[in-house]
N, C-alpha and C positions, 0 to 999 in steps of 0.2 A: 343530444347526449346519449350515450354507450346505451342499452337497455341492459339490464343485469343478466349475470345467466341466470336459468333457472330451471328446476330439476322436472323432469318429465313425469311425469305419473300415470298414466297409462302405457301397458304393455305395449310397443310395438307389433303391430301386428306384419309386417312387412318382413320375408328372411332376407334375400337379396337378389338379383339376378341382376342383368344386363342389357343396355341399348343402346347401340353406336350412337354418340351424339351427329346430330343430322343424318343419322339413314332411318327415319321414318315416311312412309308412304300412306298417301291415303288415293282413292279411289280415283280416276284409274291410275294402277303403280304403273310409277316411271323406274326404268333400267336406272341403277346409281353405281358409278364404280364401286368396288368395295374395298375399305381402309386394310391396312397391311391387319395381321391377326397378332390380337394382343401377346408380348413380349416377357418374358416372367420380370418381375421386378423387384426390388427391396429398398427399402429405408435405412440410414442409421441412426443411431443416436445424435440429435442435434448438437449436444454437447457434449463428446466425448473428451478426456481429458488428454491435453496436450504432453505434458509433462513426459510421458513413458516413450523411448522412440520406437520407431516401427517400420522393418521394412513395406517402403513403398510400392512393393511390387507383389507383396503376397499378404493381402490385410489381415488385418488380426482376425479371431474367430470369435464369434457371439458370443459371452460368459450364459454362464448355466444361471436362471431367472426362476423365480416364483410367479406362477400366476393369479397370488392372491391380490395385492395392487391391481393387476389390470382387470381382477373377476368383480370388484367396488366400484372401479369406474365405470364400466359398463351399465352394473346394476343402477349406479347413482344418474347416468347421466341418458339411462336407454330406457330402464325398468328391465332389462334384459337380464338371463344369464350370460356367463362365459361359452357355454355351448351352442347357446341360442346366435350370440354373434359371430362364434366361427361358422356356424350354420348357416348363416346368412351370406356372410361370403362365400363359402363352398357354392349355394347354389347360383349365386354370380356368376360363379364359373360356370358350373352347365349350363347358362341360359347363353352366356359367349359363345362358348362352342358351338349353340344352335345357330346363334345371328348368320352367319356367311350363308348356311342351306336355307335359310328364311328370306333373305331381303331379296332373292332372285324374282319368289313366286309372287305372281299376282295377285291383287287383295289386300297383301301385306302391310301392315302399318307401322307398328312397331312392338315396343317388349315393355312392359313394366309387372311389378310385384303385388300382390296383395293376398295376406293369409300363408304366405308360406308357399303358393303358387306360383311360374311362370307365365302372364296372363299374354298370350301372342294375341295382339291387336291385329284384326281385319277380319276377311271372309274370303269363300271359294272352297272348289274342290278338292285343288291341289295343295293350299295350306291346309286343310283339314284331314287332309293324308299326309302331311310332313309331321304336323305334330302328333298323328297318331304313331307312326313312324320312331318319331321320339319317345314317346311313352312306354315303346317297345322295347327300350335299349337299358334297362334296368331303372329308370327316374319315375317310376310306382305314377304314373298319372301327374304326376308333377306339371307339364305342360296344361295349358288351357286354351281354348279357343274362343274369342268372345269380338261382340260384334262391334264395329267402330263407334265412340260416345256420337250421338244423335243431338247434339247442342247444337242451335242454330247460333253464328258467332259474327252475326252480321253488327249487332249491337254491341255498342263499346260496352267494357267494365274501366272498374277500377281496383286496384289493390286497397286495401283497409284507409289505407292514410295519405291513399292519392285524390288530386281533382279532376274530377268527371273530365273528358274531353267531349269535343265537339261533337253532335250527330253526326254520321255519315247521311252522305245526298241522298244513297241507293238502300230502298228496302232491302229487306232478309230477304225477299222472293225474286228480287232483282239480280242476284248476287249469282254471275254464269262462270268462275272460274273458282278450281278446286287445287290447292294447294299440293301438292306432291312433296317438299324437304324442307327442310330451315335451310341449308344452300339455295335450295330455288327461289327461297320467299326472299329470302334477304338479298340474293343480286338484284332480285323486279323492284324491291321496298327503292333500292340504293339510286337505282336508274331512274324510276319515276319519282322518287320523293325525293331522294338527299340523304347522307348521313346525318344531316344536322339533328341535332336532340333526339335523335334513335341511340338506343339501350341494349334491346337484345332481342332477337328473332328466337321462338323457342318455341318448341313440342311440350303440352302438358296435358295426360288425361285425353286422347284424344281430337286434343284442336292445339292449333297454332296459336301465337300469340305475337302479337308483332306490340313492342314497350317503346315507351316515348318519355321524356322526361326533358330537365334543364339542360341545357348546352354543358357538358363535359370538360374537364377543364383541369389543368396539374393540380397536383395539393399543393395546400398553400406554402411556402417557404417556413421551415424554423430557423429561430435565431441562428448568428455559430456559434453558439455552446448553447446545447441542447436544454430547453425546459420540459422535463419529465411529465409535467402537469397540462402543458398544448397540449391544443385541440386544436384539430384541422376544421379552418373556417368554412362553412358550408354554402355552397352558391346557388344562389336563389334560382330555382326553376326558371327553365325560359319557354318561351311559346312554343308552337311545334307549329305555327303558320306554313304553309306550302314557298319554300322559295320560288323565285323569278323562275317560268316555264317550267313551274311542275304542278304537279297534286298535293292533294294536302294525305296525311294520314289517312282521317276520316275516309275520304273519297276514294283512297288505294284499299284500307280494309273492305270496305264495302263491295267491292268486284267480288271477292273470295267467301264462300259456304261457308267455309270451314278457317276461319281465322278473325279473331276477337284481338280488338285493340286497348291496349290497356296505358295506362300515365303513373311513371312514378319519379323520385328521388332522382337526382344524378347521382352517379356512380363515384365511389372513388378506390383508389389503390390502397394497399394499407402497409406502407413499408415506412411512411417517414414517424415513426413515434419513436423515442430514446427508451432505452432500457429491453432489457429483456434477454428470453431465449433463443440463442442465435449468432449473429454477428455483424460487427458495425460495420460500416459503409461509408467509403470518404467521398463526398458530392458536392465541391464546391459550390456553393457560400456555407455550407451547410455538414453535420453527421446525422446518418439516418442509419436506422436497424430495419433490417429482416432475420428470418425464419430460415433457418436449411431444412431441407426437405427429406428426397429421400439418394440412400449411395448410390453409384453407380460405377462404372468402368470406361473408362477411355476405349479407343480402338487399340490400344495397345498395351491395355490390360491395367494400366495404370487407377490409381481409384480417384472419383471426381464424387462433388457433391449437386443435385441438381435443386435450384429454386427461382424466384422466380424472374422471369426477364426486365420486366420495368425497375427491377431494384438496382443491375446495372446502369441506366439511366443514359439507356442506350451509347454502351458502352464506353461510358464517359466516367465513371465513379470505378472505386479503386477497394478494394476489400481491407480491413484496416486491421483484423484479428477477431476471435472468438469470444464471448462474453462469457462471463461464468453462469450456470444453470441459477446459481443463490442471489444473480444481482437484477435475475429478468422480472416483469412486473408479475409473471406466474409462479414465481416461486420465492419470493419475498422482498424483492425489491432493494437488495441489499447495493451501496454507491460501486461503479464501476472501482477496479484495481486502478494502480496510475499504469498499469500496461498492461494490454490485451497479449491473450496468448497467439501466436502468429496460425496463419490459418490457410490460406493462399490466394487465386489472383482470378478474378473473371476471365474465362475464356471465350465460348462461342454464347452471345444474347441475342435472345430477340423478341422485341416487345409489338406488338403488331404483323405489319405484312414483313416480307423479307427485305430484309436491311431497315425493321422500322419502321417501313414505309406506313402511312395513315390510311384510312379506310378506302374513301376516294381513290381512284387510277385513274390520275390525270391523263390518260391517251387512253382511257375506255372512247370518245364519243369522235376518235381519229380515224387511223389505218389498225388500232389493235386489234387483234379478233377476241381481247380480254373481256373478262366481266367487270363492271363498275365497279362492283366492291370487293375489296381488298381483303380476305381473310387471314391471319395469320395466327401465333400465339405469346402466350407468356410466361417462355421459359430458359432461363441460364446455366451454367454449367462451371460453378468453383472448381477452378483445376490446379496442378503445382502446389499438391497439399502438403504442408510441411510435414514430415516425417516423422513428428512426433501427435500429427491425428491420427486417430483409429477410429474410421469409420465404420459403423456398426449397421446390418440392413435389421433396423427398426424405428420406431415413431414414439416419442416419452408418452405416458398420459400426463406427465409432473405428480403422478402419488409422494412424489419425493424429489426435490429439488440437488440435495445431497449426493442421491445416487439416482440419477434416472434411469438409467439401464436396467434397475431391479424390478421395474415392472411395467418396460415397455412393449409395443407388440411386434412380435417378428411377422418379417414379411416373406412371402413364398408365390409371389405373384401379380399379376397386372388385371383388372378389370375396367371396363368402360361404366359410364354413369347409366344411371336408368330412373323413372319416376317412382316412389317410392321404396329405393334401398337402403338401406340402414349404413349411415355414415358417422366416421368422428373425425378431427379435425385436432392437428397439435402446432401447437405457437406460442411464443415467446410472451405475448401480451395477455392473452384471455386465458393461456393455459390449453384444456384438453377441453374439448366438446362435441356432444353427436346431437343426432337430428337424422331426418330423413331426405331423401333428393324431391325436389319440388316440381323440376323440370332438366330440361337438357335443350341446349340450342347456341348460339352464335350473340356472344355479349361485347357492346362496343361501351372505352371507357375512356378517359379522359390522358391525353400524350402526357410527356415528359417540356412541354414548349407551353409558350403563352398562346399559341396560336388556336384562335376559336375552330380553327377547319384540323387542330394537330387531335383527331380521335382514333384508336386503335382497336380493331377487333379479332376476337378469337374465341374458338370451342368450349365450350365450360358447360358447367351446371350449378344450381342455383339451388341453395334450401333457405326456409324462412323463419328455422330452429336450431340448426348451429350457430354458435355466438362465435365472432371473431373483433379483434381491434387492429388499429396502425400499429404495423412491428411484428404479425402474423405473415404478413406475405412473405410467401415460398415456402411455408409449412407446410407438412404434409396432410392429405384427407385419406382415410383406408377403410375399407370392409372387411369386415371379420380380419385375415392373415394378409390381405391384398390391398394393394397400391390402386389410387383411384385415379387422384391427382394431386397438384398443389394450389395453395391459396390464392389469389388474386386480388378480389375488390369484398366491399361490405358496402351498408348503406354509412351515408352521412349524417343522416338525422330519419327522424319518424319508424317508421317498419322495420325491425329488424330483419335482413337477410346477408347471407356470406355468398361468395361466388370464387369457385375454384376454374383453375383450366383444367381441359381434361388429359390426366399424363401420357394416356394412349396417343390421342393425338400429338400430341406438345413433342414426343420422341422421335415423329416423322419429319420434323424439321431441323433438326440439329441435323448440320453436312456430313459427319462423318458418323460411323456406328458408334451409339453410346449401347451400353449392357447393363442393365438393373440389378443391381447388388442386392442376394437373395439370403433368407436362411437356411440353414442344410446344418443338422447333426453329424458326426460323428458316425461310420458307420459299425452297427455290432453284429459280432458272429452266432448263429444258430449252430450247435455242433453237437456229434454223438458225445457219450460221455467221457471219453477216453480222447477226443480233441483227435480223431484220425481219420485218414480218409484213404479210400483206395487208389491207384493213377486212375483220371478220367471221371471220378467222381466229383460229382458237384460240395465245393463248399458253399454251404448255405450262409446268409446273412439275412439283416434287414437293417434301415435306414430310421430311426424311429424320429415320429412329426412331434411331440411335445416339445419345448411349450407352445407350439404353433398346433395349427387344428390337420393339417397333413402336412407331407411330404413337398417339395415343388418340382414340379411337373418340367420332363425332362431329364430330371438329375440322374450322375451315374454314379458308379462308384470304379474307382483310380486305383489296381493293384500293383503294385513297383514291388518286383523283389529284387536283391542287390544284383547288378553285371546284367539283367533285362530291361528292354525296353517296355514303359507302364502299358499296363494292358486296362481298358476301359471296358466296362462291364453294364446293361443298363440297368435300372430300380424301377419297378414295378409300380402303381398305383398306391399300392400298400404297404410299400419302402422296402420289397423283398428284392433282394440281389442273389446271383451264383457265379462263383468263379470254381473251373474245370481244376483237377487237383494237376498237377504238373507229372510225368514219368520222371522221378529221382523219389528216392525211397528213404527214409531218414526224419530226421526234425525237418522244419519249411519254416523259416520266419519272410515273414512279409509285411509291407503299409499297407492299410485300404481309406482311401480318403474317399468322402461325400463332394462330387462336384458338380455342380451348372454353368459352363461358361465361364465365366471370371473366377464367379464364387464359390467358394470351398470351404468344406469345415473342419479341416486341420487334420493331418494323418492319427490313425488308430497304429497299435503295432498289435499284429496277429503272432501266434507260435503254434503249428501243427504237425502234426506226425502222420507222414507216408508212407505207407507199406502195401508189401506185393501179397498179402494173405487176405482170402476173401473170409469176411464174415462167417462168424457161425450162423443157423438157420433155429428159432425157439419152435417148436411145433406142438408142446401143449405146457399149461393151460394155452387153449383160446384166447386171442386179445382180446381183454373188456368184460371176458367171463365172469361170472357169480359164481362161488365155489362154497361148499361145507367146507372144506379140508382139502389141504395141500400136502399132496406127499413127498412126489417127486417134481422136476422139470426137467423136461424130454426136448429131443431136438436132434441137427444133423450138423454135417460138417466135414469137415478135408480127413479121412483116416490119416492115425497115427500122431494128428495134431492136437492138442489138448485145450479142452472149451474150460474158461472160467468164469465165473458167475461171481456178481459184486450187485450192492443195493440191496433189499432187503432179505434178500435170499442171498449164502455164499455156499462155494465149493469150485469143485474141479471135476472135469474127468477126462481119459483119452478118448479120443474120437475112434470106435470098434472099425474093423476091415468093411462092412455093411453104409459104412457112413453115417452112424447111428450113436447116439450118447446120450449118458441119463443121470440125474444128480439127485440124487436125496436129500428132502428138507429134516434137519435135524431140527426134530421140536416141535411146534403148532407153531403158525403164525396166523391173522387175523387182520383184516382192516383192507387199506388201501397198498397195493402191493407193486412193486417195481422192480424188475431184474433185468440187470441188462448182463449180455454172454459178447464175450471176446474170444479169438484162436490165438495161439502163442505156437512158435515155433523156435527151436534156438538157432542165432545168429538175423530173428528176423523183430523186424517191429511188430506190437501187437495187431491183431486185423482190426479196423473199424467197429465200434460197438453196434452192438444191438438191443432193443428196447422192447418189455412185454408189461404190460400191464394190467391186473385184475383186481378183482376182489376178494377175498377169504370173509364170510359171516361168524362173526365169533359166538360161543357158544351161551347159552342162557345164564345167568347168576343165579346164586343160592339164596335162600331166605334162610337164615338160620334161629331167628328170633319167636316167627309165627308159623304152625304148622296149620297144613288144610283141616277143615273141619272145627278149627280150634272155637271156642266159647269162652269170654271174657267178660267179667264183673265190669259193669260202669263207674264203678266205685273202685276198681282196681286193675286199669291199664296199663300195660306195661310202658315202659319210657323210652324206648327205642325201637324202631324197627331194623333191624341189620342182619349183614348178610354177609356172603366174600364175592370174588371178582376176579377179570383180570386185570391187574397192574396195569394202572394210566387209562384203563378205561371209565367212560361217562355210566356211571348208573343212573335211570330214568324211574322213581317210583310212583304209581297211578294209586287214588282207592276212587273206585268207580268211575273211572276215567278222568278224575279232576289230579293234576298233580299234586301229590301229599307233600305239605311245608307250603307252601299259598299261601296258607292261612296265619303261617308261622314263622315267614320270615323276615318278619318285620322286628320281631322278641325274641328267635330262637338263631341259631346255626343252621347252615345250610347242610350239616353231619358233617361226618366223620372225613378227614380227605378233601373235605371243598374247595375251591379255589377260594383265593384270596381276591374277591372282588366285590363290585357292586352288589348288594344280594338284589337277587331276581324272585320277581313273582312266580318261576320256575325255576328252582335251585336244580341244578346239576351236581351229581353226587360223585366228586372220584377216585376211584378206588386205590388203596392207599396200603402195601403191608399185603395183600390179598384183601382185604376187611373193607365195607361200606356200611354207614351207618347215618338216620338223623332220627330224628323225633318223633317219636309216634302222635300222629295229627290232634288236636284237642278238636272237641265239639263237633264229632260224628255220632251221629244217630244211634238210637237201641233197634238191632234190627242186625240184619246179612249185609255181609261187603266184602268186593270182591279185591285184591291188592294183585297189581299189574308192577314186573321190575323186569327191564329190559337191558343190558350195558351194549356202548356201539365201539369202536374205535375207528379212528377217523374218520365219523360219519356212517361208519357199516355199521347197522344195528342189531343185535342178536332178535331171535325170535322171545315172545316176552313167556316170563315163569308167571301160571295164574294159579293164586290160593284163595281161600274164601276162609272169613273166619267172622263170629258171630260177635255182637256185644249185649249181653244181657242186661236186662233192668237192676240193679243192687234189687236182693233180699231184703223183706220189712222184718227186722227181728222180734219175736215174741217179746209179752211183759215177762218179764222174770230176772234172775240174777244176770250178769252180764258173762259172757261165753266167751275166754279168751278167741283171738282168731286164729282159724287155721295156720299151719305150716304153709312154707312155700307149694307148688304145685311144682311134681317131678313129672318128668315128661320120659316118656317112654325112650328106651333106647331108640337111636336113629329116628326118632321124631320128625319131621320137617327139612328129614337131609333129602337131599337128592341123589340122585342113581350118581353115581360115580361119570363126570365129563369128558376125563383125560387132563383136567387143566392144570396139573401138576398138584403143588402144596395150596390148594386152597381149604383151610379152615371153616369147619361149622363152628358155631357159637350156640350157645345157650341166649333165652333170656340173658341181657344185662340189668343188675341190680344199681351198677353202680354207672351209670351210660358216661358221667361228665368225664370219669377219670379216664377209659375206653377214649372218648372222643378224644382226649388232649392229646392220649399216646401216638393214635392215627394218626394226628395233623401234623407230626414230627416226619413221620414216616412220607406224608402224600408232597409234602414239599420235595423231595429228591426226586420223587420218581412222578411228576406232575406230565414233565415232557417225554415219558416214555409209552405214548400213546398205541404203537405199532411196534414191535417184536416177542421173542421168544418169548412164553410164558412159563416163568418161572417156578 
């Protein structure tokens, strides 16, 4: 019975990286040819809707997605973030790129993950110079060097829920032959023992693993008209006895140090369950479902889907249409339509060796110069897609059966498996699931025939926490934004594990070029502010990677302007592009499309202006400067042509015989500052803009309420403290460096001006009319204090105004009649003002008597001019 999924709860400590299945080495390394270098790749949507038609020769482009869906499943099914998993893909990728300069050197063993790491397995002087070599190249120490696991593996295991097998004859000290590849292990296992009840040769952690189990065998027939509720019958274990003139297991692991025999399950394929995500399959006696995988491209650009080979049934089963996302058992199991949407036709399969072939080669033991065992893979290729699929390169998680697209993952690339990378897994039956890679090696399963000798092997890898069921095969498995592989087999009872092929490999056999349908944005323009450029100057762009975690590698960007032949341009790491501006001087409209080979992400339209006038040159302020005060801005230029100035500074002026010109700031400005200067000339386009940037420190605020030195009754503090300002700026008020209103703004306003928001345990005051004002703090001490008011705009903050004002103890009044109280207290002319700023009409205030009605008036005032953080001060 199925094991349930179930949610992980511990962090994944693994990011990701990479390891050729079958190129690991252990001591002494043998030379291994090395596999072609992984191919960028993409996925679509498995269900994309038929309905809409669509040329077949230029696929549709990936709709705009949210990453909230895919940033839940992650979390739900990894404990991961959404970063943490493109992160782990990403470093997938680096540790590929390392494999080719690693598997040469001697020592070498192989690559797996832990902690975030790239751990290169083996020893030597020359690997420990390659991978410092690598550390060098910007991946911060990311590589590691560590020494090959030290298990002696002459004694068999078992898996959790397998039966012990037989001792081997030969001690662990006997044991005079050292494994070098899962290719090597698996022709010697095949020659000296037999395919028979062999599972899978495999690299994990260090040591081989050579599995053994029941005789292999098709899944069982379902009726013809499918029961949704079958279950594939499980076939009892068989012995793993030594055939006529061989060895047994036992006796074969036992030569080898470094290889541990282990007994589990037979294996089975997982395509004949009814229902689900995907699409039906016609196999006489019989309808069975799979999984589509991920998009791809024909050799002639055409779009194909690839999944898995046995689902063809070696080429004998006939595609029958697409199922709805709503009727798969992952997304509610709702009864098939009485007609499938058309979908199209198996082309190139292959399930095993080539043409099918089963493990065994029968003229290994002739004139062949062959190896006995027959490797191949398990993978097909949907071609002749009706016109109305839009395949999409991405993988559902099923957040939503309704719409899977909305929170699928886009793919931007290919990696190989490795033991401990962080994977997920999508299909029709069990829905979305990850887990981590367990191992990587050469798995043999059960043919498409009744024949006990009909077994088929190929490259894969194996986790024993992704959940799959029948009806998942030929879904896709991915890391972070990258293609792994697709599904293949799972257990049939006991232990749960899934077992994918690996898609790097599986694309080396298909006869002619297939091309992995990728995602790619849209590409956008970087531009001065006036959209112009001079002949010869670069226009800037960039390619941007959300909702995927980068760009895919290779991609260019495709400029067509009308009556030119497209000019291709490449994209950077970082998805920055440059195309040269053309000689013709005028408006320039142009496409610029995002492409990889097949895949493309549908033309942009640019509109720019070319002109033969160079730029003006700003020469002060400084970029980036810190300024008091802005008077003018200076600079040079073409005499006779006239600089203007736009952004937060305007004007004009001509450009003097000297090449010299200079523009007056009418007014104060303050904050964060931008001007950009153009040249104009009549009869010509404007020149290319230019950009300066600085700062202006706006000047101190007023206190108009409290003046220095002042002394106040505890019995009679005044009810506001306020002051004026500049327009739209933040005033900041301190008493003894604690923000004043803390304490008070949970019961009071945040003053005069405040924004309308959450009140904060630092109110922010903004200045509103000229005027700032809040509450003068309750429950400060009898004694000296000192009051700190700073206003910033944009972040730029003025130097702060410091007054000091006293609170005395109330007077104990004498016994006798009662003493009216004093009159108000007059405060001397110009009391508490300050020297004169320049900042235009800003108002002193007295004391406020009346603070509420003051407040109300401001807050009429602060809402118009809330967003005028940065200009003239009025």
């Amino acid at each position: 019975m199925k094991t349930p999924r179930y949610q992980l709860t511990v962090r994944a400590v693994a990011a990701a990286a990479i390891a050729i299945a079958g190129s690991f080495y252990a001591v002494p390394a043998l030379a291994e040819a090395g596999g072609p270098e992984p191919a960028p790749t993409s996925s679509p949507t498995a269900t994309a809707s038929p309905a809409a038609p669509v040329d077949t020769t230029t696929p549709a482009v990936a709709p705009e997605v949210s990453d909230a869906g895919l940033a839940e499943a992650v979390r739900r099914d990894l404990g991961m973030t959404l970063e943490e998993f493109n992160a782990a893909g990403q470093l997938a990728r680096t540790a590929a790129d390392a494999v080719p300069s690693l598997r040469e050197l001697p020592g070498y063993l192989g690559i797996s993950l832990l902690d975030g790491k790239i751990l290169v397995e083996g020893s030597g002087a020359e690997l420990q110079s390659r991978v410092n070599e690598l550390n060098g190249t910007g991946t911060s120490g990311v590589f590691v060097l560590v020494a090959p696991a030290a298990e002696s593996s002459a004694a068999p295991s078992t898996t959790p829920s397998a039966t012990p097998t037989e001792a081997p004859t030969a001690a662990p000290s006997a044991a005079e032959l050292v494994a070098s590849s899962t290719e090597q292990l698996f022709q010697a296992y095949v020659r000296e023992v037999g395919p028979a009840g062999l599972q899978a040769v495999a690299y994990s952690g260090g040591r081989f693993i050579i599995r053994t189990g029941g005789t292999n065998a098709a899944e069982a027939d379902l009726p013809p008209v499918p029961d949704q509720q079958a279950a594939p019958v499980p076939t009892a274990p068989a012995t793993t006895a030594a055939a006529p003139g061989k060895i047994s297991p036992a006796d074969f692991v036992a030569r080898y140090a470094n290889v541990q025999l282990e007994q589990a399950p037979p294996l089975a394929t997982e395509a004949d369950v009814y229902g689900g995500e995907g699409y039906v399959i016609d196999s006489p006696p019989r309808r069975t479902i799979c999984s589509t995988g991920f998009g791809a491209f024909s050799a002639a650009g055409l779009p194909v889907v690839l999944t898995a080979g046995h689902c063809a049934e070696d080429g004998t089963a006939a595609v029958i249409g697409l199922e709805p996302p709503t009727s798969a058992t992952a997304g509610g199991s709702l009864p098939l339509p009485g007609s499938l949407a058309s979908f199209g036709s198996f082309g190139f399969s292959q399930f095993g060796g080539l043409q099918n072939s089963w493990v065994l080669n029968p003229l290994w033991n002739t004139d062949d110069p062959g190896e006995p065992g027959n490797v191949g893979t398990d993978i097909a290729v949907i071609e002749s897609l009706n016109g109305g699929v839009n395949v999409q390169p991405a993988a559902t998680t099923w957040a939503s059966a309704a719409n899977p697209g909305s929170t699928a993952v886009k793919i931007i690339g290919m990696v190989a498996p490795f033991k401990g990378q962080e994977v997920c897994r999508s299909g029709r039956t069990d829905g979305w699931s990850c887990g981590q890679v367990e191992e990587t090696g050469i798995y043999v399963v059960g043919g498409r025939t009744t024949d006990p000798a009909d077994v088929r092997a190929f490259r894969g890898f194996l986790s024993k926490n992704v959940q799959s069921s029948g009806g998942d095969s030929g879904g896709p498995w991915i890391s972070g934004n990258y293609a792994v592989g697709t599904h293949s087999a799972g257990e049939t009872s006991g232990e749960n594990f899934a077992i994918a092929t690996t898609l790097e490999d599986s694309l080396t056999k298909i006869p002619t070029a297939v091309q992995l349908q990728l995602f790619l944005n849209k590409p956008e323009l970087v531009a001065p502010e006036n959209l112009t450029f001079m002949e010869g100057q670069p226009i800037t762009g960039r390619v941007p990677a959300a909702p995927a975690s980068a760009v895919a590698a290779n991609s260019k960007v495709r400029i067509t302007v009308a009556n030119q032949a497209p000019l291709e341009v490449p994209v950077d790491p970082a998805g920055n592009w440059t195309y040269p501006a053309p000689a013709t001087t005028g408006p320039l409209s142009f496409t610029a499309e995002t492409v990889n080979g097949f895949s493309h992400s549908g033309a942009a339209s640019v509109a720019v202006n070319i002109s033969d006038l160079d730029a003006p040159v700003i020469t002060a302020p400084e970029g980036g400067a810190a300024l008091r005060t802005l008077n003018r801005i200076d600079g040079t230029g073409t005499p006779s042509q006239t600089v203007k100035l736009t952004g937060d500074v305007s004007g004009s002026a001509v450009v003097g015989p000297d090449g010299r010109w200079s523009i007056p700031v009418a007014g104060p400005v303050y904050g964060q500052i931008a001007v950009h200067a153009v040249q104009t000339a009549p009869s010509h386009e404007d020149s290319p803009s230019v950009t300066r940037t600085f700062t202006v420190t706006p000047v101190a605020p007023a206190v108009a309420s409290i003046v220095d030195g002042l002394h106040f009754s505890q019995d009679s503090l005044p009810g506001t403290i306020s002051g004026t300002g500049l327009d739209g700026a933040d005033v900041t008020v301190s008493i003894d460096g604690t923000p004043a209103g803390a304490a008070q703004a949970g019961a009071g306003g945040a003053g005069a001006g405040a924004r309308a928001v959450v009140r904060s345990l630092v109110p922010h005051i903004l200045v509103a009319g000229g005027r700032w004002s809040i509450p003068f703090p309750s429950g400060l001490a009898v004694g000296a204090h000192t009051l700190s008011v700073t206003q910033s705009v944009d972040g730029v903050a003025s130097d702060p105004l410091l007054l000091t004002f006293t609170i005395d103890a109330p007077a104990v009044a004498p016994a006798g009649p009662a003493v009216p109280p004093a009159g108000p207290a007059v405060l001397p002319a110009g009391a508490g003002q300050l020297p004169d700023t320049g900042a235009g009409q800003l108002l002193l205030m007295g004391a406020f008597a009346a603070g509420a009605t003051l407040l109300g008036g401001l807050l009429l005032g602060g809402s118009q001019l809330a967003a005028a953080r940065r200009r003239l001060v009025r």
